[in-house]
Residue frames relative to the residue before (quaternion, step in Angstrom):
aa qw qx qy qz dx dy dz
X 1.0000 0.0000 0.0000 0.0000 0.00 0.00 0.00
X 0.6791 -0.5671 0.3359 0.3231 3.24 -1.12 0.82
X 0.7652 0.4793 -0.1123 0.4148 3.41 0.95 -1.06
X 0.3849 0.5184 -0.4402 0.6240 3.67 1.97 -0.01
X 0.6606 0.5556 -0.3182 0.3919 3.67 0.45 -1.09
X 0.5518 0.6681 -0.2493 0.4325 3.13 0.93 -0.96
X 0.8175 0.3423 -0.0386 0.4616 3.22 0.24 -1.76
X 0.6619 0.4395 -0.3246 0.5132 3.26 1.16 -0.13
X 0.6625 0.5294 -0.3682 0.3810 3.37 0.95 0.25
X 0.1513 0.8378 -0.5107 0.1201 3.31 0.55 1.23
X 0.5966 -0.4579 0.4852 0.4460 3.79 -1.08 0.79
X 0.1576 -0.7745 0.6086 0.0702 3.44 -1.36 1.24
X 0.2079 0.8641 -0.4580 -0.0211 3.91 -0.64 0.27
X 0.5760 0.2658 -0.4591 0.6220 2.64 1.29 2.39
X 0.0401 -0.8031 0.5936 -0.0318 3.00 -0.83 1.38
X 0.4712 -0.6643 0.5190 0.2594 3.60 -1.47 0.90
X 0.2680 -0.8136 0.5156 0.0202 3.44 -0.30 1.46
X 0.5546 0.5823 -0.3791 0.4578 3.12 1.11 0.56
X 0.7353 0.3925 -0.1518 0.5312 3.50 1.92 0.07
X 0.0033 0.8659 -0.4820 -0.1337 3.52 1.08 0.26
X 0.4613 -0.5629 0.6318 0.2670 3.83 -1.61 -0.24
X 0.3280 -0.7795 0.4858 0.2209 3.13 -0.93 0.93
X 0.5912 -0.5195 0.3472 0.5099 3.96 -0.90 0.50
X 0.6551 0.5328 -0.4556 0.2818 3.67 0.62 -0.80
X 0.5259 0.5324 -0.4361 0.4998 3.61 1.18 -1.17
X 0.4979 0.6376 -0.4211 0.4101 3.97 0.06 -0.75
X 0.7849 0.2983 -0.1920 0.5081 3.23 0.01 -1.62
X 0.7299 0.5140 -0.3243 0.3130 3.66 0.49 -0.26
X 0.3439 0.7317 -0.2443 0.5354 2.96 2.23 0.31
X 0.7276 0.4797 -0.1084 0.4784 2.71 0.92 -2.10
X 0.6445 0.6076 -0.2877 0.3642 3.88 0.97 -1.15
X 0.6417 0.5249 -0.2544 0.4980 3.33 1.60 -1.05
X 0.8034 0.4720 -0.1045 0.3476 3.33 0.73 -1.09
X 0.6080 0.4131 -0.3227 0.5963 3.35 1.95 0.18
X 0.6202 0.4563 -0.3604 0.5266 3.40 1.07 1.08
X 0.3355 0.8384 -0.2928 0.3144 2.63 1.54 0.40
X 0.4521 -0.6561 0.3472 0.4945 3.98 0.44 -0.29
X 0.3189 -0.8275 0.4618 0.0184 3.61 -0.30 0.69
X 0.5121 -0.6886 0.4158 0.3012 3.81 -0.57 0.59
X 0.6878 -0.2562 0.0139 0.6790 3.96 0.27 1.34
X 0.6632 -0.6013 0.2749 0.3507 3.77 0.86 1.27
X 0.0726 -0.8522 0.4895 -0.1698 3.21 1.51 0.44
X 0.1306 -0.7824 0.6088 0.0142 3.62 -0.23 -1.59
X 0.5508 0.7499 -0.3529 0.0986 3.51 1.44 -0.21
X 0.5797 0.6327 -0.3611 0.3650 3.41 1.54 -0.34
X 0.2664 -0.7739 0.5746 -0.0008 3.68 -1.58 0.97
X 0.2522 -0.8703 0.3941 0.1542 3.57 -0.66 0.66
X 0.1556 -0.8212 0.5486 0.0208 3.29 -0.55 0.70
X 0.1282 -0.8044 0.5691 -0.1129 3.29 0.08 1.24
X 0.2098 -0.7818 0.5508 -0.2033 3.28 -0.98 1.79
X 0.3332 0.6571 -0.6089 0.2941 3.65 0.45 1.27
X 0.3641 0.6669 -0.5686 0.3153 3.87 0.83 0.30
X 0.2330 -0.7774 0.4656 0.3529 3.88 -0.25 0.64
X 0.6570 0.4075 -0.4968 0.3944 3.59 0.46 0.10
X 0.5170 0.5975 -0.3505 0.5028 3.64 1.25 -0.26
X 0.7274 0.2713 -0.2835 0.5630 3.71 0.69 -0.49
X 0.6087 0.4226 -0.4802 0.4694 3.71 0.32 0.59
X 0.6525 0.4382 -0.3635 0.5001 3.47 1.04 -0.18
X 0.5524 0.6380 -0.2891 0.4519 3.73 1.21 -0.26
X 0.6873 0.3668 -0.2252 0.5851 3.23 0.82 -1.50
X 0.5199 0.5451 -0.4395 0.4893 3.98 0.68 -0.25
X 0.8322 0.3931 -0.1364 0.3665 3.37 0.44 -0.64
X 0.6152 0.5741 -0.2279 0.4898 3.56 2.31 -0.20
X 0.2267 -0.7917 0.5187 0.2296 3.44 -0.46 0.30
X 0.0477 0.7546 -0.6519 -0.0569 4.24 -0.32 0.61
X 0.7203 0.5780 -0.2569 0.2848 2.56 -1.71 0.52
X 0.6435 0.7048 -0.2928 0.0575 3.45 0.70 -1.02
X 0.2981 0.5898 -0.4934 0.5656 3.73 1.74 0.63
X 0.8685 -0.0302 -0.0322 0.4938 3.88 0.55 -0.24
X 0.5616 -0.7430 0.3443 -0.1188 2.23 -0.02 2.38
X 0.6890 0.4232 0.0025 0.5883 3.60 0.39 -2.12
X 0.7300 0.4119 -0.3934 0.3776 3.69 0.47 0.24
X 0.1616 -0.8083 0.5341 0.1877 3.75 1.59 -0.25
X 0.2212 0.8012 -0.5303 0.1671 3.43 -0.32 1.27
X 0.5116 0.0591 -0.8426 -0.1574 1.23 -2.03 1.21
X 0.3626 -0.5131 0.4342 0.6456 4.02 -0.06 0.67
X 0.7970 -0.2807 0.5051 0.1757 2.21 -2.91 0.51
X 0.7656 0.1149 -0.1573 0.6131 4.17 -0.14 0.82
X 0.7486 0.4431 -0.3296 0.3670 3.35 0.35 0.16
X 0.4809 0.6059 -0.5670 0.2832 3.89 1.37 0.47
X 0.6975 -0.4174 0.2790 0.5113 3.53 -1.83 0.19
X 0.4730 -0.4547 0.6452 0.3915 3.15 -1.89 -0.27
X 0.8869 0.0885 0.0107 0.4532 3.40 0.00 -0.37
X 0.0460 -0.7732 0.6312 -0.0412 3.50 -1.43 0.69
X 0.4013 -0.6240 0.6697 0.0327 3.37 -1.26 1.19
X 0.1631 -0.7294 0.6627 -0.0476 3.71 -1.20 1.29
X 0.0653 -0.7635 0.6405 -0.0516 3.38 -0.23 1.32
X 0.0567 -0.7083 0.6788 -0.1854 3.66 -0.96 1.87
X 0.4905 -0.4872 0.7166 0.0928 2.89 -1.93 1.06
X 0.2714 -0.7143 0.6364 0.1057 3.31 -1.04 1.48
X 0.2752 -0.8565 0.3626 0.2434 3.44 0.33 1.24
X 0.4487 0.7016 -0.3237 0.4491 3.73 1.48 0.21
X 0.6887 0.3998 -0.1322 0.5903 3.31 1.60 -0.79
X 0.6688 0.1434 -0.0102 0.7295 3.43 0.93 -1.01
X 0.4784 -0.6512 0.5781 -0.1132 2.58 -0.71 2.30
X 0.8061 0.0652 0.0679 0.5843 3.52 0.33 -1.26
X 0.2171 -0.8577 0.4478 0.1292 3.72 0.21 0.91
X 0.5872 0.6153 -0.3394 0.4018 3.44 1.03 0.23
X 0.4954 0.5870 -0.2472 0.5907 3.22 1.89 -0.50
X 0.7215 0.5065 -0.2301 0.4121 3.26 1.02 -0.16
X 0.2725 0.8005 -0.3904 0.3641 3.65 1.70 -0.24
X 0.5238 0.4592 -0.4452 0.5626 4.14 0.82 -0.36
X 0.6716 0.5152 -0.3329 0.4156 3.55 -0.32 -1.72
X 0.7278 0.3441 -0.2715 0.5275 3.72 -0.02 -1.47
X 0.6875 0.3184 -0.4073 0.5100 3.89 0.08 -0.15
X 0.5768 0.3160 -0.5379 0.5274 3.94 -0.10 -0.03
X 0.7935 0.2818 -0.4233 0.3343 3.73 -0.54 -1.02
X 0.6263 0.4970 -0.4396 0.4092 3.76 0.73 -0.33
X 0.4501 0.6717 -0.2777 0.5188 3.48 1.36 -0.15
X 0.7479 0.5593 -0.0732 0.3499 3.05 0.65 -1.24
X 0.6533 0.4389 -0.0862 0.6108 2.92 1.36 -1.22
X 0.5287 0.6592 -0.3587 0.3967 3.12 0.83 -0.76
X 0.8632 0.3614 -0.0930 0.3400 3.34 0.27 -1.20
X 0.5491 0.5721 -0.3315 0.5111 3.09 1.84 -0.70
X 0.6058 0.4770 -0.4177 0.4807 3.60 1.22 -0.48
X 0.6661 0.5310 -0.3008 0.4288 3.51 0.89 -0.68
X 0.6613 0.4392 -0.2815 0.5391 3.68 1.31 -0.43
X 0.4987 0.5898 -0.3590 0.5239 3.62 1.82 -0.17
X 0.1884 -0.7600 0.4295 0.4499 3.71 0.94 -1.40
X 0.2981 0.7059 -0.5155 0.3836 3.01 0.81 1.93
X 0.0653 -0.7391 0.5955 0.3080 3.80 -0.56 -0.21
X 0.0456 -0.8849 0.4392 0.1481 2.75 -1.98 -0.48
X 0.3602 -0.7696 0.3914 0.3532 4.16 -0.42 0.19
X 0.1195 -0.6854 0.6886 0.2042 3.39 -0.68 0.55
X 0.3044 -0.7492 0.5876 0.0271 3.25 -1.08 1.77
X 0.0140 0.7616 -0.6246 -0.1724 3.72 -1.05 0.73
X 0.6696 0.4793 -0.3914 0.4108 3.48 1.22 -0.42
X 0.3259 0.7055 -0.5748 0.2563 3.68 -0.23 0.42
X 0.7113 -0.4274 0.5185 0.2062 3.80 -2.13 0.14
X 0.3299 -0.7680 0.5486 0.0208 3.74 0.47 1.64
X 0.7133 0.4057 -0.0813 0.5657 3.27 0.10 -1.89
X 0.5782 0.5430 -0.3752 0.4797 4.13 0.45 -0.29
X 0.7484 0.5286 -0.1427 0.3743 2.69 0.26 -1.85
X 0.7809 0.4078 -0.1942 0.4314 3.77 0.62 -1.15
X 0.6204 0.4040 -0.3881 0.5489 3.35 1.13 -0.47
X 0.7363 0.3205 -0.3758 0.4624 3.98 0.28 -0.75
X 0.6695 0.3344 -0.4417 0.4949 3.83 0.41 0.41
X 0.1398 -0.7764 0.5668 0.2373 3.89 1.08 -0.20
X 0.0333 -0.7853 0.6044 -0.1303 3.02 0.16 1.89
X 0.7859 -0.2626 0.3467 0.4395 4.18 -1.05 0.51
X 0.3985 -0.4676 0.7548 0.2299 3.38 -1.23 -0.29
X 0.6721 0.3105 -0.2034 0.6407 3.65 -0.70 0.87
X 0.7181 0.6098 -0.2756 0.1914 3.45 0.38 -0.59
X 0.0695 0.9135 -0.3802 -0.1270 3.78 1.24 0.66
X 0.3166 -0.6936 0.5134 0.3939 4.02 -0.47 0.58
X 0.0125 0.7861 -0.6160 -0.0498 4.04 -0.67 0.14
X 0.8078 -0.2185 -0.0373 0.5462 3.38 1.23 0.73
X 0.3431 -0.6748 0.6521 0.0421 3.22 -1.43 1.14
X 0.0769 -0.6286 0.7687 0.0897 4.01 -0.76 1.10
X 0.2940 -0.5930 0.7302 0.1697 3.13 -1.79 0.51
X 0.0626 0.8392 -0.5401 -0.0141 3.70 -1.42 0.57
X 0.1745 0.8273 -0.4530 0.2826 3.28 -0.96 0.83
X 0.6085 -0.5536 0.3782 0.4245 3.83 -0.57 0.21
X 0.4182 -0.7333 0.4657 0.2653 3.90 -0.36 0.97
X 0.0070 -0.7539 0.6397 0.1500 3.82 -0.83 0.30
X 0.6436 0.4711 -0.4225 0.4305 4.04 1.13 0.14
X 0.4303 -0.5272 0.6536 0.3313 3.70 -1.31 0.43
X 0.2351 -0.7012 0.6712 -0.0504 3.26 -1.79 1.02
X 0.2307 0.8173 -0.5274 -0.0245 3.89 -0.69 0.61
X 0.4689 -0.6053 0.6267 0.1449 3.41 -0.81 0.72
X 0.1168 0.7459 -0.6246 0.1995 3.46 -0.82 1.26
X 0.5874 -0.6100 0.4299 0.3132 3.41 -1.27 0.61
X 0.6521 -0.6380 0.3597 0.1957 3.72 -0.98 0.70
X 0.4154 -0.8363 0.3186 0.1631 3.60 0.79 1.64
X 0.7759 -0.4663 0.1533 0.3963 3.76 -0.77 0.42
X 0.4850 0.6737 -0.2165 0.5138 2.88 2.13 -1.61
X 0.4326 -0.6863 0.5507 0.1965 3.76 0.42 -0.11
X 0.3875 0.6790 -0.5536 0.2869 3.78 1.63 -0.32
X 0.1967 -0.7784 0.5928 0.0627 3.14 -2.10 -0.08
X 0.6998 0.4623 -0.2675 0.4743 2.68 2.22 0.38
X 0.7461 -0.4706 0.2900 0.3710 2.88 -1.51 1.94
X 0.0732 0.7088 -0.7013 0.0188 3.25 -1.89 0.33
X 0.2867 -0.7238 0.6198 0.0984 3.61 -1.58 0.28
X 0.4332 -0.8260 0.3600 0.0217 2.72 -0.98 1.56
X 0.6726 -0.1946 0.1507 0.6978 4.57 -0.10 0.45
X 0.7745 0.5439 -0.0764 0.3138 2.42 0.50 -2.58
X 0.1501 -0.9250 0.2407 0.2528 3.71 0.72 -1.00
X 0.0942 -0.8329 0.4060 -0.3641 1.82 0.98 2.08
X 0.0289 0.9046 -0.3978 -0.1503 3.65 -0.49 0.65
X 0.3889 -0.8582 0.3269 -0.0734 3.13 -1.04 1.66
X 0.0297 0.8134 -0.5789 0.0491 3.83 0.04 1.59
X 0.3535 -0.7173 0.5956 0.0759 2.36 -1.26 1.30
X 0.1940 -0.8314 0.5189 -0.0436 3.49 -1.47 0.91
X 0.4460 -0.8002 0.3055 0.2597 3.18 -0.78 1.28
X 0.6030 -0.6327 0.4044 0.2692 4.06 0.08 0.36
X 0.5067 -0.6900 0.3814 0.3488 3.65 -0.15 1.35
X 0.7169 0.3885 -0.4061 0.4126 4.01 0.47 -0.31
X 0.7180 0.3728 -0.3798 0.4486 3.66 1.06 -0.13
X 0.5164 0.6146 -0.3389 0.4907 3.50 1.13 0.83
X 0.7559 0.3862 -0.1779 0.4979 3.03 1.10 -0.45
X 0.5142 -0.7575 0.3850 0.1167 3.64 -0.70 1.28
């Protein structure tokens, strides 16, 4: 069911490098997610698929995870993704690439779950090295990155829990490390 998917699709920032993802599962990400509906069918987004291993150490160098918990430097040492999809605004198509912020959230969506209906997870990275990124992948001219997903076989427990008295909303880890998102409750969502 759509909604198991859902809930199982929790932001990952530890992977078991002892299982990698193959490029083909990638592209089958990518296949879903360029059919995706598109802003006046535009079509502007491009993939950049990152399973080269000297190419994904220069990525993850260049990603920031994590950043609600700071004091935890993530991902541990052996635990980053195997692999990582670059999702760019063909700046020929998307004139103004900020108008485009819908499009890049459905296909990262998209993918998202298909990895999660695969039994893969993943992070969809916005803080990360633009200007890095394009020169160490020698991406196109025109070619804008607007997000980096990491993928790869989860090694952390995720739980979904109801939003605590404190009203907080930021994630946390538990002794055990276990990591815990809180969520707001369908009547305080609703207008």
């Amino acid at each position: 069911m759509l909604k198991d998917l859902v809930i199982k699709n929790r932001s990952c920032r530890g992977y078991d490098n002892s299982k990698g993802i193959k490029r083909e599962t990638l592209l089958s990400f990518v296949d879903l997610a360029r059919i995706c509906p598109a802003k006046a069918n535009h079509q502007a987004l491009r993939y950049r698929l990152v399973t080269d291993a000297a190419e994904v150490s220069a990525v993850q160098r260049m990603t920031r995870w994590g950043m609600a918990l700071p004091e935890l430097h993530l991902p541990y040492p052996g635990q980053e993704a195997p692999a990582f999809i670059v999702l760019c605004l063909d700046t020929a198509v998307a004139k103004r690439p900020a108008d485009y912020g819908v499009d890049v959230g459905i296909a990262a969506q998209t993918m998202a779950l298909a990895a999660a209906e695969a039994g893969y997870a993943c992070l969809m990275i916005e803080s990360f090295d633009r200007k890095g990124i394009s020169e160490t992948l020698k991406l196109p001219e025109g070619q804008y990155p607007a997000l980096c997903m990491a993928f790869g076989v989860s090694k952390e427990t995720a739980v979904l829990e109801e939003i605590g008295k404190d009203g907080s909303t930021k994630y946390y880890r538990d002794a055990q490390g276990v990591h815990h998102v809180p969520k707001r409750r369908l009547e305080d969502v609703l207008l």
